[in-house]
N, C-alpha and C positions, 0 to 999 in steps of 0.2 A: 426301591429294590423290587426286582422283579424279575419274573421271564419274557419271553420274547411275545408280541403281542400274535393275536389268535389267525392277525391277515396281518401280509405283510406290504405287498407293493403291486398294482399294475404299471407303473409308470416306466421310462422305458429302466433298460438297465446300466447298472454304474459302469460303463467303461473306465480303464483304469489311464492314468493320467500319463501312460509312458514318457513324455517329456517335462517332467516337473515334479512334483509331490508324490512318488512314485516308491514303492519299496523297492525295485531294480535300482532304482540310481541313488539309496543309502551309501552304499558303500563306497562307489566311486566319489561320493562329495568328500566322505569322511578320509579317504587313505589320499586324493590327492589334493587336499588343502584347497581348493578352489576360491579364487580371489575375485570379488568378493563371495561372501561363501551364500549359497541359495537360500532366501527368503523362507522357505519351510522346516530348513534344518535348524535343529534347536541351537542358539546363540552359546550355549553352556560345552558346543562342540568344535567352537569355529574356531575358539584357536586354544585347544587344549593341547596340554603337552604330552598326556596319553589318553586314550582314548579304549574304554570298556564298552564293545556294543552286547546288548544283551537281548539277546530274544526270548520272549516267552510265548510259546504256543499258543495260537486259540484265544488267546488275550485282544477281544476287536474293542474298539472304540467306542461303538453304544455301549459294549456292555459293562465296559469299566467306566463312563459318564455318567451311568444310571447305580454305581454302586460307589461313587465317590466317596463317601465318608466309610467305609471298609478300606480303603487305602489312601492315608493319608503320605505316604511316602515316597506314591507315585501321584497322586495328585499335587503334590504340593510344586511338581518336576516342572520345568517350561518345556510345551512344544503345544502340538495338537495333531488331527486325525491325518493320516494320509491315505492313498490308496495302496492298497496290495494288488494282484495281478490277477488273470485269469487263466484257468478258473481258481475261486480261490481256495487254493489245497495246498499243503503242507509242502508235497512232493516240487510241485512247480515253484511256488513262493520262495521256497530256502535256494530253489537253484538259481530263482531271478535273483535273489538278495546275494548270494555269497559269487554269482557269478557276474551282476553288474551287469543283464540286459535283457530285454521281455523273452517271453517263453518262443515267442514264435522264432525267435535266434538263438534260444541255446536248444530247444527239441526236446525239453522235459515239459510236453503237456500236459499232462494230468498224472490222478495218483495209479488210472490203471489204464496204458494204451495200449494201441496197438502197434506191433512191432512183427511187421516181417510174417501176420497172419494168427501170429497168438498176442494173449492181451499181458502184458508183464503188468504184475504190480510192484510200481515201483519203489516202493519203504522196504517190502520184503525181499526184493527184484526175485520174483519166481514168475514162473509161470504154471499154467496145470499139472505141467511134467515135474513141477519142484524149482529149487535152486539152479539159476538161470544163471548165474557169475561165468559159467564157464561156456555157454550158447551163444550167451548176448551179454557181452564184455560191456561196463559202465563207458568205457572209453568211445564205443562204438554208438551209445546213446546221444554223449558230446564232448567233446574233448576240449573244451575252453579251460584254461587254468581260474580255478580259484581266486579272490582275493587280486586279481589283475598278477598273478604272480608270485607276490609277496613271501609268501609263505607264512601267516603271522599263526601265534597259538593260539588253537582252539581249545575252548575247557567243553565238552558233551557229557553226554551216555556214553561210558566204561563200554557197555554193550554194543557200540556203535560201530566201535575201531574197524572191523573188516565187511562190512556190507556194502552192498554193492552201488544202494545209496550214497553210502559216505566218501566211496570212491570217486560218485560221478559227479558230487557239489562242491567235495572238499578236499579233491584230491592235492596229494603234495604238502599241506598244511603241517603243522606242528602241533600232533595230536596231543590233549590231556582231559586223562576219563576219569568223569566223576561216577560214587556211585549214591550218592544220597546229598541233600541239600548244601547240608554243610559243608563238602568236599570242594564241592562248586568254587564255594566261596573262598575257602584256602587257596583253593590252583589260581584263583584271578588272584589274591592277594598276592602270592608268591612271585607270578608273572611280575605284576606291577612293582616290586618290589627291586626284582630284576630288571627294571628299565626298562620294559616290554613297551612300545609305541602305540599298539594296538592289539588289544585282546579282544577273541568273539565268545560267546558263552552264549549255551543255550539250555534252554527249561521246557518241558514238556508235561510237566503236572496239569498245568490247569486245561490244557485240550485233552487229557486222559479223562482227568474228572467230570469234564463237559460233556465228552461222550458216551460214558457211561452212567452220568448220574442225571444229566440234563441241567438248566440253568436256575435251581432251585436252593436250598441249603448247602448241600456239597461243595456246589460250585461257590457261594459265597464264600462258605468254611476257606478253600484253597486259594480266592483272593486274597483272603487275610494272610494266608501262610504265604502266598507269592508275594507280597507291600511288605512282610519282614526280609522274607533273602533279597527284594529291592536296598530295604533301606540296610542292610548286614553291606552287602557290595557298596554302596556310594559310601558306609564309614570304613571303606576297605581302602578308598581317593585317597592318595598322597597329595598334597599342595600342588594345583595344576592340571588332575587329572581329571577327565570329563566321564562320567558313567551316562550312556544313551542304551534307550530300551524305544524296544519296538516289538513287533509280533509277526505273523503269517498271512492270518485271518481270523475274525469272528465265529461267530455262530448264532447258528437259529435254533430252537424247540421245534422240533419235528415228532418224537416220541414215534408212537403209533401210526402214524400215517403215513405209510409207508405204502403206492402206487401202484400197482402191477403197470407194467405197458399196454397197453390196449390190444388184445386180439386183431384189430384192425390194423395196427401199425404193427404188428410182430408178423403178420404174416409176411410183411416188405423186408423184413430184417434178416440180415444174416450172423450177425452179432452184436451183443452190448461193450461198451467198451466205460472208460470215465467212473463217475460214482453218483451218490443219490441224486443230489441236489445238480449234478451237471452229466447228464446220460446220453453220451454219444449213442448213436444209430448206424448201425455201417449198411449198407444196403443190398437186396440180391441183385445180381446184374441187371440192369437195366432200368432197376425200379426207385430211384431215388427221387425224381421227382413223386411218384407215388405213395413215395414214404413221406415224405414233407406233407405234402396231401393229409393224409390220414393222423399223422402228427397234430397236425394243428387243428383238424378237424376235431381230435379225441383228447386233446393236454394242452390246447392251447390259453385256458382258462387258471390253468396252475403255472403255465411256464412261458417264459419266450424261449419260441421253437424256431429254429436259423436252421441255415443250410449251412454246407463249410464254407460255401463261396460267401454268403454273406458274412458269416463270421471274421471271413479274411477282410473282406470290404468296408467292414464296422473297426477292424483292426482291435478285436477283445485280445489277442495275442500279441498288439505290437505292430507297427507299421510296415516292418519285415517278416515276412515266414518264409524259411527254407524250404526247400524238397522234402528233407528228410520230417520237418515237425509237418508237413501237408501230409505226408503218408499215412503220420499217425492218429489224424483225425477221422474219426466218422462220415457220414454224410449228412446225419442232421442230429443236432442238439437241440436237448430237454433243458433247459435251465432253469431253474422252478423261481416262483418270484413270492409263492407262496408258499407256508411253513410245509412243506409235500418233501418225499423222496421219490425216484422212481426206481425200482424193484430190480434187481439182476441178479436170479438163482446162483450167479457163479460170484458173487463177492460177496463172500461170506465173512466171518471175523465171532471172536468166541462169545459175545453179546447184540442185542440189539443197540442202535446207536441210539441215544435218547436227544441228544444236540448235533448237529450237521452243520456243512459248508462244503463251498465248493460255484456255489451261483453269484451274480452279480449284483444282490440286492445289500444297498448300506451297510446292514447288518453282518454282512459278509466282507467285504470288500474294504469298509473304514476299521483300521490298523493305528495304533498312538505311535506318536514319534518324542519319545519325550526324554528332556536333555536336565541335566545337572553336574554341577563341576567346584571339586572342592575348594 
């Protein structure tokens, strides 16, 4: 047991696996049966007769490998690690996973972009001015249907139902809100109950714990509590049913260290965009080679610093990117590779973060994919 270690990586970074062991292409393997079914997805799903996918936030791979014997309920599951997307944040990941294809094609880059001049965050979707639902409609973010279409029930946050969020990943879906663990579990038992083919559920406690508490006792405490609503749900399996659990992304211990930008590179800047661990740079006219420059001359030792042309080139988004997701990017990224944040007065939130993600280091980016079936 432990936290995250004190350095983390210079080596390059984990691009995510868009054509194979990918959190984008979960959902497409699972809703359209694919014969034979792909070598990474858990055998406990490949020919279930219903199917519970469960995401739990902020649940990455090292950290639940290194805490094995605190959940014996999901270690006991078959699968192993996959990749989540980049960068890797909540915001993008559920839209690659519930929408079925990299960010760079559905245009949910990050948790805070930029759109049309101001930065939306998109959990809350406001902007500085406030609630944005009615400026900058989700629809207009991306309009891909959910779910390939489907519609199947979702069990979330009770609190979730009309954000502008939930419109743009899960629109059309067949909403049911939980407000406390247990609840969770009754609406999946109930669905299942009813013949439901496919239910998605999602948990957000342990990326809440992780960022406000760090990856120290709290965090273990709510593994414990997350391996029981695991193992409450898989005794929930009628004969046939397959319970598969996955996550978003990881996290790092960042605590305190938290970057300012370098005077040197902020002078190139016209705005911050993204979040700690992945800090877009949007440039003043003219100067973005300048800021690359100074970027790498001043954070290049915490981070790999890219251009958006490289970023497009390396494909961290996906072998496709639209017009509209190029708009939304900066012109150069911080991606930290080391336990660092980089600093933007404007993304504030009612705590320090004590745990992060969002960069493409292991610890971020390996996500379980883990399968059982009663």
């Amino acid at each position: 047991m432990g936290a995250t270690p004190a350095s983390l990586t210079t080596a390059d970074p984990l691009v995510p696996h868009y054509d194979g062991a990918c959190l984008s292409n979960v959902v497409p393997a699972l809703l359209e049966g694919v014969r034979p079914a792909p070598p990474w997805l858990p055998a406990a799903a490949a020919d279930a007769s219903q199917v519970v996918l469960l995401v739990l936030d902020g649940l990455g791979f090292e950290q639940l490998d290194a805490r094995r014997p605190l959940a014996p309920a999901l270690g006991s599951m078959q699968g192993h690690a996959i990749s989540t997307v980049a960068p890797s944040t909540t915001a993008t990941a559920l839209s690659s996973l519930t929408l079925g294809c990299p960010p760079g094609e559905h245009g949910v880059v990050g948790y805070r972009m930029s759109v049309a001049g101001e930065v939306l965050n998109v959990l809350r979707w406001q902007t500085a001015e406030g609630d944005a639902r009615q400026n900058i409609p989700p629809d207009d973010i991306q309009s891909r249907p959910a779910f390939r279409g489907r519609r199947p029930a979702v069990v979330t946050r009770a609190e979730f139902a009309d954000t502008g969020f939930t419109s743009a990943h899960l629109g059309e879906v067949r909403f049911h809100g939980w407000r406390v663990a247990s609840t969770l579990v009754t609406e999946v038992r109930r669905l299942l109950r009813d013949h439901e083919p496919f239910v998605y559920a999602y948990y957000d406690g342990i990326d809440k714990v992780a960022h406000e508490y760090g990856l120290g006792e709290h965090y273990e405490a709510e593994l414990v509590a997350v391996d029981r609503l695991v193992a409450d749900l898989a005794s929930a399996l009628p004969p046939g049913a397959a319970l598969v659990v996955t996550s978003d992304h990881g996290q790092v211990q960042v605590g305190s260290a938290v970057v300012p930008v370098h005077e040197d590179v902020m002078d190139h800047v016209a705005m911050l965009s993204g979040e700690g661990r992945f800090r877009w740079l949007h440039a003043r006219p003219g100067q973005a080679q300048a800021l690359g420059e100074a970027a790498s001359a001043c954070h290049g030792a915490d981070a790999w610093v890219r251009s958006r042309e490289e970023v497009v080139a390396q494909e961290w988004f996906g072998p496709k990117v639209s017009d509209a997701a190029l708009r939304r990017f900066g012109d150069v990224v911080l991606a930290a590779h080391q336990p660092v944040a980089f600093d933007d007065p404007a993304d504030t939130g009612p705590y320090r973060l004590q745990a992060r993600h969002g960069s493409l280091t292991s610890a971020e980016m390996l996500v379980p994919l883990l399968g059982v079936q009663a």
